[in-house]
C-alpha positions as CSV (number, residue, x, y, z in Angstrom):
1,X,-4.5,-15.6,-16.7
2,X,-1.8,-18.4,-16.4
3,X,1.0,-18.2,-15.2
4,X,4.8,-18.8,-15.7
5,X,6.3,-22.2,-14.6
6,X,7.2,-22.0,-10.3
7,X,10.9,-22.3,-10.3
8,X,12.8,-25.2,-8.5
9,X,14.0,-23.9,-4.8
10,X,17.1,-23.4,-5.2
11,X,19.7,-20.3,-5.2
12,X,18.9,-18.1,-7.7
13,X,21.0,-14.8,-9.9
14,X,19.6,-12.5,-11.8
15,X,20.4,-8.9,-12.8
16,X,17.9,-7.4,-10.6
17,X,15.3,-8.7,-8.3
18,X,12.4,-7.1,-7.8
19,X,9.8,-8.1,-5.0
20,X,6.1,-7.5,-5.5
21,X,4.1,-7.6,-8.9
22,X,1.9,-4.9,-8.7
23,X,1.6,-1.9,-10.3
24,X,5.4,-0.8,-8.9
25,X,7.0,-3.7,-9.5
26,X,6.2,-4.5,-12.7
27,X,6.3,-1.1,-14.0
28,X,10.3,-1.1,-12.6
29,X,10.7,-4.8,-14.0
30,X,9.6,-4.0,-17.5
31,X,11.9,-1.5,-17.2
32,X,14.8,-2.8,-16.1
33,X,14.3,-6.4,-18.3
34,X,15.7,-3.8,-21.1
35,X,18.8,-3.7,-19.3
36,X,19.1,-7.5,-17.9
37,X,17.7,-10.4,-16.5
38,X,15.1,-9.6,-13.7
39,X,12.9,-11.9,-11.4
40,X,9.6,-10.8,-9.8
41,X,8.6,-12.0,-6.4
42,X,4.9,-12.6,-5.8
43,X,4.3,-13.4,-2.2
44,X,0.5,-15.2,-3.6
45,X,-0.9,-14.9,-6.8
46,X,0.7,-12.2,-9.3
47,X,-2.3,-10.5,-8.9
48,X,-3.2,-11.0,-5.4
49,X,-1.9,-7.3,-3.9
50,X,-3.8,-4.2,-3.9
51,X,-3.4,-2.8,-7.4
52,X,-5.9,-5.2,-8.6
53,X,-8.2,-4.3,-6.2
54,X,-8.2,-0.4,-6.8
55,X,-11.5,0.9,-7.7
56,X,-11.2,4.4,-8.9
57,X,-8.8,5.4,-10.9
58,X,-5.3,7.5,-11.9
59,X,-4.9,10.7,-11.0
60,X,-3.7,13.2,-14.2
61,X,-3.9,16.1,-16.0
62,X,-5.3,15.2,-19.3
63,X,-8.4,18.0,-19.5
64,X,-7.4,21.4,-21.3
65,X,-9.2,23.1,-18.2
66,X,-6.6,21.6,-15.8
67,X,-2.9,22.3,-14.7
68,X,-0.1,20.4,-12.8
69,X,0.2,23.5,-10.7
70,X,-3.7,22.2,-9.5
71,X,-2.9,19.1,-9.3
72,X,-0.1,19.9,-7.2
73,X,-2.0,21.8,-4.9
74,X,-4.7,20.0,-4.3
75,X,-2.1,17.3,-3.2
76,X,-0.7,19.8,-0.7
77,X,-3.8,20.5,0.5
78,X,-5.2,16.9,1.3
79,X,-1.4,16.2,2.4
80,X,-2.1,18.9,5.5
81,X,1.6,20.5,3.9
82,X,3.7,17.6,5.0
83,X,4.0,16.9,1.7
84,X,7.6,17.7,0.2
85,X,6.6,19.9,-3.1
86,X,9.5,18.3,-4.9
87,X,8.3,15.3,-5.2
88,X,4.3,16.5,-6.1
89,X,5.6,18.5,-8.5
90,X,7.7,15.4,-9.8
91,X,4.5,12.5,-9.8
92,X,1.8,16.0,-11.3
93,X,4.3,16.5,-14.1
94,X,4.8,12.7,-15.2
95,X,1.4,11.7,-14.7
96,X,0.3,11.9,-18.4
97,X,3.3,10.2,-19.7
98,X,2.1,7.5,-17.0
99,X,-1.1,7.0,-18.5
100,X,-0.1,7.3,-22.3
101,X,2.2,4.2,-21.3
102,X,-0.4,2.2,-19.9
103,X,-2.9,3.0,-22.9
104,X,-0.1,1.6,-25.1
105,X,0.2,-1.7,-22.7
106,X,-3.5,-1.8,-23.8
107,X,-5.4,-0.7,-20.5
108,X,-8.8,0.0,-22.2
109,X,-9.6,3.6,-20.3
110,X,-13.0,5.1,-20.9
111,X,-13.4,6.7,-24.0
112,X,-14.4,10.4,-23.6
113,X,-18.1,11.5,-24.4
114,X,-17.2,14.1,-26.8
115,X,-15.0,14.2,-29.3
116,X,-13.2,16.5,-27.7
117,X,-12.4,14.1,-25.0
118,X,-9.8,11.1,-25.4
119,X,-10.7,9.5,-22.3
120,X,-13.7,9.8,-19.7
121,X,-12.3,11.6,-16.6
122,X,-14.2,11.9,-13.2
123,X,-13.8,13.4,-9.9
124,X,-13.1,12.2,-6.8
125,X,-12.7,13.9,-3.4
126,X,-10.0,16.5,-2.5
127,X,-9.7,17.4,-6.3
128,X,-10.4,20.9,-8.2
129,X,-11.2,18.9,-11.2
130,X,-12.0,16.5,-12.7
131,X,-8.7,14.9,-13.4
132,X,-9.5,10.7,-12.8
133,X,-9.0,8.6,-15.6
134,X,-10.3,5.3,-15.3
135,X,-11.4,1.6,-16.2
136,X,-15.6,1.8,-14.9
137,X,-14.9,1.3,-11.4
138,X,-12.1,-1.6,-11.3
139,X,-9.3,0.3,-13.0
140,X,-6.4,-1.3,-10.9
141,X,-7.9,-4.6,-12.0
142,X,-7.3,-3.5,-15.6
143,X,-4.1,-2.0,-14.9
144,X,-3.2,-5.5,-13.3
145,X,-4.0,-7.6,-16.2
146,X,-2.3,-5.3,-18.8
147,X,1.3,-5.4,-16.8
148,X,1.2,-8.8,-16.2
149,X,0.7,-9.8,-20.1
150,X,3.3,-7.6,-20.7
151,X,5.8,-9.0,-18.0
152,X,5.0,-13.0,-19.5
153,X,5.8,-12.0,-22.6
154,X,9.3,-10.3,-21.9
155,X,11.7,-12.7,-22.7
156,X,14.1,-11.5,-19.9
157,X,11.3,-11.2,-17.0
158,X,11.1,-14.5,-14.7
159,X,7.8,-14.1,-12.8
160,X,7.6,-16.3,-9.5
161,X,4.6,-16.3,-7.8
162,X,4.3,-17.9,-4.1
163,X,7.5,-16.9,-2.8
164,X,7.7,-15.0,0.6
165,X,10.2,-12.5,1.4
166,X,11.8,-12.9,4.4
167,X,14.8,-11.0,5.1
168,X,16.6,-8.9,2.6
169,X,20.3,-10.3,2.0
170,X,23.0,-7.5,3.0
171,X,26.8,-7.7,4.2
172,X,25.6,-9.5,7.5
173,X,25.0,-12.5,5.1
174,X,28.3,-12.5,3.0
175,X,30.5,-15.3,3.1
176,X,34.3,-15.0,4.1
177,X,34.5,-11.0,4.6
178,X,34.8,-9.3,8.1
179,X,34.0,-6.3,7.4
180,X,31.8,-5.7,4.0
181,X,30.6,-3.1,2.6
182,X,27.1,-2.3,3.9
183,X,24.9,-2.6,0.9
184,X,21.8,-5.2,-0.8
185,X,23.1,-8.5,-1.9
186,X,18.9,-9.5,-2.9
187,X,16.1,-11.7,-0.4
188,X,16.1,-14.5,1.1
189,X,12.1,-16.4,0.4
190,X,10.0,-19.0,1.5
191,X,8.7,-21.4,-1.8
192,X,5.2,-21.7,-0.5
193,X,4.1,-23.0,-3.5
194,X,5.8,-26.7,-3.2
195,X,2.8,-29.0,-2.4
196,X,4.7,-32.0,-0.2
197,X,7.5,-31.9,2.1
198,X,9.3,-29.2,3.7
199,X,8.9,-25.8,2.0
200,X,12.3,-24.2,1.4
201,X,13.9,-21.0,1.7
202,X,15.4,-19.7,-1.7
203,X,18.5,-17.3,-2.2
204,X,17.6,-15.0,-4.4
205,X,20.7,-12.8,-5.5
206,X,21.5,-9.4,-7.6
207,X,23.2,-6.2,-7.4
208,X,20.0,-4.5,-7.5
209,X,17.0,-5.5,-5.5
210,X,13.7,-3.3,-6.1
211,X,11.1,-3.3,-2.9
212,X,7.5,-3.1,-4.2
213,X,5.7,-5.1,-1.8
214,X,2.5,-2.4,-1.0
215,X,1.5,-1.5,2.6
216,X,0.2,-2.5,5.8
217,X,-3.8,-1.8,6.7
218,X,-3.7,-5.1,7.6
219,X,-2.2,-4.1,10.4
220,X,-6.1,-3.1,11.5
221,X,-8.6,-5.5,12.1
222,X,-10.8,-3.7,9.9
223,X,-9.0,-3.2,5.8
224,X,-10.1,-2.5,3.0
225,X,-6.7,-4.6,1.5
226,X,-6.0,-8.0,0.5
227,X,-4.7,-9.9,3.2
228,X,-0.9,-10.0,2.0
229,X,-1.2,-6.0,2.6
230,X,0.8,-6.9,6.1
231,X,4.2,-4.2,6.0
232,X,7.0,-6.7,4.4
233,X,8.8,-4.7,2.7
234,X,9.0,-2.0,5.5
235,X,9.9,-4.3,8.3
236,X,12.5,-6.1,6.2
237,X,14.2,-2.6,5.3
238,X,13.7,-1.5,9.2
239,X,15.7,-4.9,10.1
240,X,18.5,-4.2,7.3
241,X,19.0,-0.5,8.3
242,X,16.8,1.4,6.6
243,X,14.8,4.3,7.7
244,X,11.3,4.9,7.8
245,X,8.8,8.1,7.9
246,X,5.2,9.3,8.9
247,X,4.6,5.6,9.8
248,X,1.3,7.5,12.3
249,X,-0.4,8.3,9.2
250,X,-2.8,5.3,8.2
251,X,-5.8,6.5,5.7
252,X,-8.6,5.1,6.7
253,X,-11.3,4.5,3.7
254,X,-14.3,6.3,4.3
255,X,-16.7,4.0,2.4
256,X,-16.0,0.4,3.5
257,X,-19.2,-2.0,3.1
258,X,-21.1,-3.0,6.4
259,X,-21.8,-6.3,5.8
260,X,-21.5,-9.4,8.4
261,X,-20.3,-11.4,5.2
262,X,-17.8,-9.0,3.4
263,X,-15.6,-6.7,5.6
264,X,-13.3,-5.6,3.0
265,X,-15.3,-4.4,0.2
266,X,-14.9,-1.1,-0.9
267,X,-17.0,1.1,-2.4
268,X,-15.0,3.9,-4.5
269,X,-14.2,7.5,-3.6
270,X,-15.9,8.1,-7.3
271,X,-19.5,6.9,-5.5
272,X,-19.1,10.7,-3.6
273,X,-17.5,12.3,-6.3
274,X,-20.4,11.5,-8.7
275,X,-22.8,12.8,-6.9
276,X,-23.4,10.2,-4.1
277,X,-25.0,11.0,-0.4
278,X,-23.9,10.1,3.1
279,X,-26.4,9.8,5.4
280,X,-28.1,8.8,8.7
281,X,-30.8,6.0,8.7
282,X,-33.4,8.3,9.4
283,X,-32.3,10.2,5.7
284,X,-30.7,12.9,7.1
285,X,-27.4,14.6,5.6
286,X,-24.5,15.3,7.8
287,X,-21.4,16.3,6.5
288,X,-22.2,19.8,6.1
289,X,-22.2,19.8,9.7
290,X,-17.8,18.8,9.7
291,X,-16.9,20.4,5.8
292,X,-18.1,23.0,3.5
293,X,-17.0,20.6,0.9
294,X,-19.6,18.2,2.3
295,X,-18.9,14.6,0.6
296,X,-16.2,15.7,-1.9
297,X,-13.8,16.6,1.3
298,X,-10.3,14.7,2.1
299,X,-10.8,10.9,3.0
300,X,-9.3,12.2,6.6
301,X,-12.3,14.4,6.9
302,X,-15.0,12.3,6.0
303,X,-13.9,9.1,7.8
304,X,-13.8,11.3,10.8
305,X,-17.1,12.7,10.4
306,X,-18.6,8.8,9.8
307,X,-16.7,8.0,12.9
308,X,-17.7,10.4,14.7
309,X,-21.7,10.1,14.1
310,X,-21.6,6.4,14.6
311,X,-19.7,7.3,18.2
312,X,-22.3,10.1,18.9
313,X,-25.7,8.5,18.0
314,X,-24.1,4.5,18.5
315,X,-24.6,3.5,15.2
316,X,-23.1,0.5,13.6
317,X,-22.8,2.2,10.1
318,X,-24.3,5.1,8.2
319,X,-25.6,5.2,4.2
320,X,-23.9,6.2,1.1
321,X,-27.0,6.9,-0.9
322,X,-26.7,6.9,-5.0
323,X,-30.1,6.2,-5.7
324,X,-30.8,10.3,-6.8
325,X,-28.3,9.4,-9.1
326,X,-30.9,7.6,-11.2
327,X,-30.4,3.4,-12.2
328,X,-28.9,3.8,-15.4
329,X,-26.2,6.2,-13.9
330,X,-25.2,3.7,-11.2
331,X,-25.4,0.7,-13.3
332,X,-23.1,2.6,-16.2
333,X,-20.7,4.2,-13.7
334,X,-20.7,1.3,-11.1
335,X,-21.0,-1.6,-12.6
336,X,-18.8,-3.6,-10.7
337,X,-19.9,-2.9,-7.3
338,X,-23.5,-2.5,-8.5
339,X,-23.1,-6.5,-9.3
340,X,-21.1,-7.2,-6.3
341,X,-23.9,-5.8,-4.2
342,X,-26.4,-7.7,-6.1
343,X,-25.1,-10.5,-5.3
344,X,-25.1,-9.7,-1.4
345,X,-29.3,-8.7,-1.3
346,X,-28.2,-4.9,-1.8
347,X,-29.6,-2.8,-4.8
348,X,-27.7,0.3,-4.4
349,X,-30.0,1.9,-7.5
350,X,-33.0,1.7,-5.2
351,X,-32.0,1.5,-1.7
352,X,-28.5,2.7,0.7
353,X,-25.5,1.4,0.8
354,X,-24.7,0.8,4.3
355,X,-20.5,1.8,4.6
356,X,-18.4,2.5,7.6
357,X,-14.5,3.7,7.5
358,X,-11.6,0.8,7.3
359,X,-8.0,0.9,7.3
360,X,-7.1,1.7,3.3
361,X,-3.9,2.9,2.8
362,X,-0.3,3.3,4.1
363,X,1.2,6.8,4.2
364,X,4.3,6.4,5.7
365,X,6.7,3.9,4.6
366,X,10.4,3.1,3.7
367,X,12.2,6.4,3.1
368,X,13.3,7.4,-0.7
369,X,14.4,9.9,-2.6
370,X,13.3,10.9,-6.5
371,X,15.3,8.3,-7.6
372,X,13.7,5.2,-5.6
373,X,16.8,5.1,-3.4
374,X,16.7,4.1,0.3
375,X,19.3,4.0,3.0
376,X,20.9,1.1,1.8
377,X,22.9,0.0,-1.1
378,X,21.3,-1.8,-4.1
379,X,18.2,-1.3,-2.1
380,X,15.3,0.6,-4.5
381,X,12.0,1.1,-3.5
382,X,8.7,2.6,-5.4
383,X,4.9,2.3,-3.9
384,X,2.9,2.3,-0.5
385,X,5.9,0.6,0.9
386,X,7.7,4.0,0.7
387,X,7.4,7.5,2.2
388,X,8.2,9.4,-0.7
389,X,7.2,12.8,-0.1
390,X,3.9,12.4,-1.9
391,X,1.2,11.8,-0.1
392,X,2.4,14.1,3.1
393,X,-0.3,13.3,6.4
394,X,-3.1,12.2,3.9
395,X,-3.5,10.7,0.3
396,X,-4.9,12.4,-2.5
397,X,-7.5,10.2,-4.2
398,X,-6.0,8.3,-7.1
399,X,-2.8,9.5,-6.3
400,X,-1.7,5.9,-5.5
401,X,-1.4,4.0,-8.6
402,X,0.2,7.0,-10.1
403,X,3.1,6.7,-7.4
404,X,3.7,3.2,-8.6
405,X,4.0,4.1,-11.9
406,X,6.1,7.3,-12.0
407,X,8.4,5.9,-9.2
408,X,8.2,2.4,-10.7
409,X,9.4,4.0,-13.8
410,X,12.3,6.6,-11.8
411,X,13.5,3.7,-10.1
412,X,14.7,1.8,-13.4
413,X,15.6,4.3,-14.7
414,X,18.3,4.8,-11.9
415,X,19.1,1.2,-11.7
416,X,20.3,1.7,-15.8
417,X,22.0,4.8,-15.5
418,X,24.3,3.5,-12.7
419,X,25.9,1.0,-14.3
420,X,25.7,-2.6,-13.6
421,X,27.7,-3.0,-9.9
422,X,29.6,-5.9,-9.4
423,X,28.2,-9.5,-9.1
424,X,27.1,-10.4,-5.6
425,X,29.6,-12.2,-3.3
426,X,29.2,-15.6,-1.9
427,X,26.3,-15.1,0.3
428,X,25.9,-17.9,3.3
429,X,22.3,-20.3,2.7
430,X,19.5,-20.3,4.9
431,X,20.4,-21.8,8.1
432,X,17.5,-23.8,9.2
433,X,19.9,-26.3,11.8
434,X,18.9,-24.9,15.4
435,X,15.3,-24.9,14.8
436,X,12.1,-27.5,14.7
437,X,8.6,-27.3,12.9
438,X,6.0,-25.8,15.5
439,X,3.4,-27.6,17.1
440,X,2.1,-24.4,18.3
441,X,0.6,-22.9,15.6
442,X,-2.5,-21.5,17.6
443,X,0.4,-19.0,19.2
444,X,0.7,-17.5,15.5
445,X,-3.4,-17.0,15.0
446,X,-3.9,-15.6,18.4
447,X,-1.4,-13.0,18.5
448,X,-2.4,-12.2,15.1
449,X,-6.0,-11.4,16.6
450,X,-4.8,-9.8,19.4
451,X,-2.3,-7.5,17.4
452,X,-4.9,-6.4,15.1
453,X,-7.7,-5.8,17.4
454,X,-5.1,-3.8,19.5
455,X,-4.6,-1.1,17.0
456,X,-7.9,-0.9,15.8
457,X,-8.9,0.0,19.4
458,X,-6.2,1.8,20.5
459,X,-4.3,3.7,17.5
460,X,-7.8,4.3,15.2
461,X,-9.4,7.2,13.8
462,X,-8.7,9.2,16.4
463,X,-6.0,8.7,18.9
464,X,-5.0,9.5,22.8
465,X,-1.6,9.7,24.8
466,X,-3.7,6.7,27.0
467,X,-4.7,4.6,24.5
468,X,-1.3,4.7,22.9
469,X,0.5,3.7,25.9
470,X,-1.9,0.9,26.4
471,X,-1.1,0.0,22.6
472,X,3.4,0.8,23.0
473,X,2.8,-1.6,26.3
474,X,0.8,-4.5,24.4
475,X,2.5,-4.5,21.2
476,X,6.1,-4.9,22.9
477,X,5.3,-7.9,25.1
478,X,3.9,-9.2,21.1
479,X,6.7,-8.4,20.0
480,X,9.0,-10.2,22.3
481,X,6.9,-13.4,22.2
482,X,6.3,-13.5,18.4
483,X,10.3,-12.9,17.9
484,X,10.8,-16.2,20.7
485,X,8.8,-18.0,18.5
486,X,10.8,-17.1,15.4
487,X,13.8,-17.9,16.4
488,X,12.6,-21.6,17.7
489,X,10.7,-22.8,14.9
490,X,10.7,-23.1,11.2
491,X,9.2,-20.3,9.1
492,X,5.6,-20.4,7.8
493,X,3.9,-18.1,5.7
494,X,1.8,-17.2,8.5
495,X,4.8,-16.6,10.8
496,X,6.8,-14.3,8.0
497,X,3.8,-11.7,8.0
498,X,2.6,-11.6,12.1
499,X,6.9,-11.1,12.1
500,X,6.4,-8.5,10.3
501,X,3.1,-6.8,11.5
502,X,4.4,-6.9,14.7
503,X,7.2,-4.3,13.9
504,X,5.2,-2.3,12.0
505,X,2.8,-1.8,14.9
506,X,5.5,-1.0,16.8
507,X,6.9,1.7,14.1
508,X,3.4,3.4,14.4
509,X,3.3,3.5,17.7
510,X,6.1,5.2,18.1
511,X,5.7,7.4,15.3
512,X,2.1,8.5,17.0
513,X,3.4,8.8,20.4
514,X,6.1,11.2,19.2
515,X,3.5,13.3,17.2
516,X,2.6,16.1,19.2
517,X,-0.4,18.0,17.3
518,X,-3.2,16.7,15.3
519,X,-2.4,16.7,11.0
520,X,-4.2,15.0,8.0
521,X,-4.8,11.4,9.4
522,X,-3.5,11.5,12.6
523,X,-6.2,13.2,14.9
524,X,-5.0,13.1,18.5
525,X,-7.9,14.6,21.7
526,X,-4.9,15.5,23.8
527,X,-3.5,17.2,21.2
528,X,-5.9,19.0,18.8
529,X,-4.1,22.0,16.7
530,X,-1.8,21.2,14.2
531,X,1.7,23.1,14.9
532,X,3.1,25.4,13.0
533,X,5.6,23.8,10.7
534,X,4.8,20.3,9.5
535,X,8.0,17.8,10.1
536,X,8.5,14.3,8.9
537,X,8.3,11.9,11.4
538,X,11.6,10.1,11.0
539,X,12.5,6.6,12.9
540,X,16.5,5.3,12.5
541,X,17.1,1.8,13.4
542,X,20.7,2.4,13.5
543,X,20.4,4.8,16.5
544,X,20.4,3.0,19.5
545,X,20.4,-0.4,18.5
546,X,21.7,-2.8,15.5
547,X,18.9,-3.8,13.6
548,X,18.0,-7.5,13.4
């Protein structure tokens, strides 16, 4: 799909700014381009993040059989009741309305089987029914396409792909004023996209900036997620004030393929809830042994239960069999992964798909209310980037994409019924004039390495009080060298997101040390029962210390 014109690097004002183009972002820009002029940041591609790549579908109540009051359960359930019922109730009862928007964008949904039946709806684990609307098995990839047509065409959306957030603009950066009001003034971002010379950091200004920039599994040296997943948006609201939530609670994907090629290629909740197998190489079922709900249990439940039979018999991986299914089944329902695999030597029709658990999906995140609104002035936020109440200690299935789109939606509609705030004050450029390009870049790659393989080790599936000290002790002496090296050298791509892994390590770290008990995705040895009442793990930046 082409693409808009890359603008010139220079400082740029628009109405409202909104950084990320997936399924959030463009759902709040669309919205907002009704009221003004408003420019998406893509830090790659425009569809580079992790809508495209979701497999399954949108959760909704579109069956006559199902309620919102299910829906909503089922969602407390999976969330281990750290969910806050307000919100479920919110996302459950805006989820058709979701959907019927999308249809009208011209996502082509299965059609139903009956007549009966406007759309084809499946199940997927932790549901009561079957409640998944979908595009085959690469609905975000549909969902993608659709929102980005619609955002070219909009005469009032300026889409800029290959620019990289670095710091959010606030009252630290206004020219002239000693003592500002505390609020959002837009982001400052790195042009990656200019081919010779020195890459330039843009000014991007607005009275209302939007944060849609995903999550951070990439935090794991095992993901599921594209490799821009890597916590910008959360660090960047962390530095400017902002608090975050349930940062300990990192879904890790059940069904990840094991192949030495491919390590992030996932294979779709839908696999299980159609009917599909786990099993040992020698054939042999296993999850009745950890669920009564065998494969159709919580991602949290399964992925331990792979985890822990790989630990206990010292197996590399264990099988997701579909091949009971029958060929036609798997080729109709699966047609994307069934070609994917192909491709790789694996006919999943006939033979096991071999899968092991990877780091999927954020929980936690930059802390909203219904509205989208954070901590700070002219600061919105919608998506994995936030913790919104949703998703409490453990996702629903296909609960994800319908976040984006009912908060994408809530948070324009806020930004509109404020009223258009003043025009941002003079905000001081990019100061580049005590710094030098690096001729260290091997620094950046290693600590990346090291980073990641610390948490995968040390702050996994399951978790203890040693391992997490080991990890608090590693990931501060990172932290300190990676911030020595920002503030001596020019900023890279590659720099921008280790900066920013870096503190969102540390943010689950501490949010996992300070979790007593075991709940939903965070499964601790030392501590196995889950306490009585569930409560928000909630970090402040401005106790203590002045963020920067």
């Amino acid at each position: 799909m082409a693409q808009k014109p890359h603008l010139p690097p220079e400082p740029r004002a628009f109405d409202a700014i909104v950084i990320g183009s997936g399924a959030a972002g463009l759902t709040a820009a669309l919205n907002l381009a009704a009221h003004g002029r408003v420019a998406v940041l893509a830090k790659g591609d425009l569809a580079a993040g992790s809508t495209a790549w979701a497999q399954g579908g949108i959760a909704a109540v579109l069956d006559a059989g199902d309620t919102v009051e299910a829906h909503v359960e089922d969602t407390m359930v999976a969330g281990a009741g750290l969910n806050h019922r307000a919100t479920v109730e919110f996302v459950a009862a805006n989820a058709s309305g979701a959907i019927d928007r999308l249809a009208a964008l011209g996502v082509p949904f299965n059609p139903g089987e009956t007549v009966s039946e406007r759309w084809h709806l499946t199940r997927e684990g932790g549901h009561s029914h079957r409640r998944i609307v979908h595009v085959d098995d690469a609905t975000g990839w549909a969902v993608a396409q659709a929102l980005i047509k619609a955002a070219q065409a909009h005469p009032n959306i300026t889409l800029v792909p290959h620019m990289a957030a670095i710091d959010l603009i606030t009252h630290r950066h206004v020219v002239g004023t000693r003592f500002p009001q505390r609020r959002c003034h837009g982001v400052y971002a790195l042009d990656t996209a200019v081919a010779t010379g020195r890459r330039r950091v843009v000014a991007f200004t607005a009275p209302a900036t939007v944060l849609a920039t995903g999550g951070a599994s990439r935090v794991y040296l095992y993901s599921t997620n594209p490799d821009g997943a890597t916590g910008d948006g959360i660090a960047m609201a962390w530095r400017a004030g902002c608090r975050v939530s349930n940062m300990e609670f990192n879904q890790f994907h059940p069904t990840c393929l094991y192949h030495p090629k491919v390590r992030n290629f996932l294979i779709t909740e839908a696999a299980r809830g159609e009917g599909g197998h786990l099993k040992l190489p020698d054939g042999t079922r296993f999850m009745a042994r950890y669920d009564e709900r065998l494969e159709l249990a919580p991602r949290d439940v399964v992925a331990r239960a792979i985890d822990a039979e790989m630990k206990r018999l010292g197996l590399d991986h264990v099988d997701l069999d579909l091949t009971h299914l029958g060929a036609d089944f798997v080729r109709g329902h699966f047609p994307t992964i069934h070609a994917r695999l192909l491709e790789l030597g694996i006919d999943c029709t006939v033979q096991p798909i071999p899968v092991v658990p990877a780091a999927h999906y954020s929980c936690g995140g930059v802390m909203v209310d219904l509205k989208g609104r954070t901590d700070l002035a002219g600061l919105w936020a919608a998506g994995e980037v936030t913790q919104s109440g949703l998703h409490g200690a453990n996702r629903l299935a296909s609960n994800s994409l319908l976040e984006c789109l009912v908060f994408g939606q809530a948070v324009a509609d806020d930004i509109a019924t404020t009223g258009r705030a003043e025009p941002p004050p003079e905000i001081r450029p990019w100061d580049e004039s005590r710094v030098t390009d690096s001729d260290e870049e091997v620094v950046i790659a290693h600590n990346w390495d090291e980073l990641r393989r610390t948490m995968w080790d040390y702050v996994g599936i399951v978790r203890t009080d040693k391992r997490l000290e080991r990890a608090a002790h590693r990931v501060k002496t990172l932290r300190k060298e990676v911030q020595d090296y920002y503030g001596n050298f020019r900023v890279t791509a590659d720099l921008i997101e280790l900066r920013n892994l870096v503190t969102v390590a540390d943010l689950i770290v501490r949010s996992a040390r300070g979790r007593r008990e075991s709940r939903g995705l965070h499964y601790s040895t030392d501590h196995p029962h889950m306490a009585n009442v569930a409560v928000d793990s909630v970090l402040d930046p401005m106790q203590g210390r002045e963020p920067g």
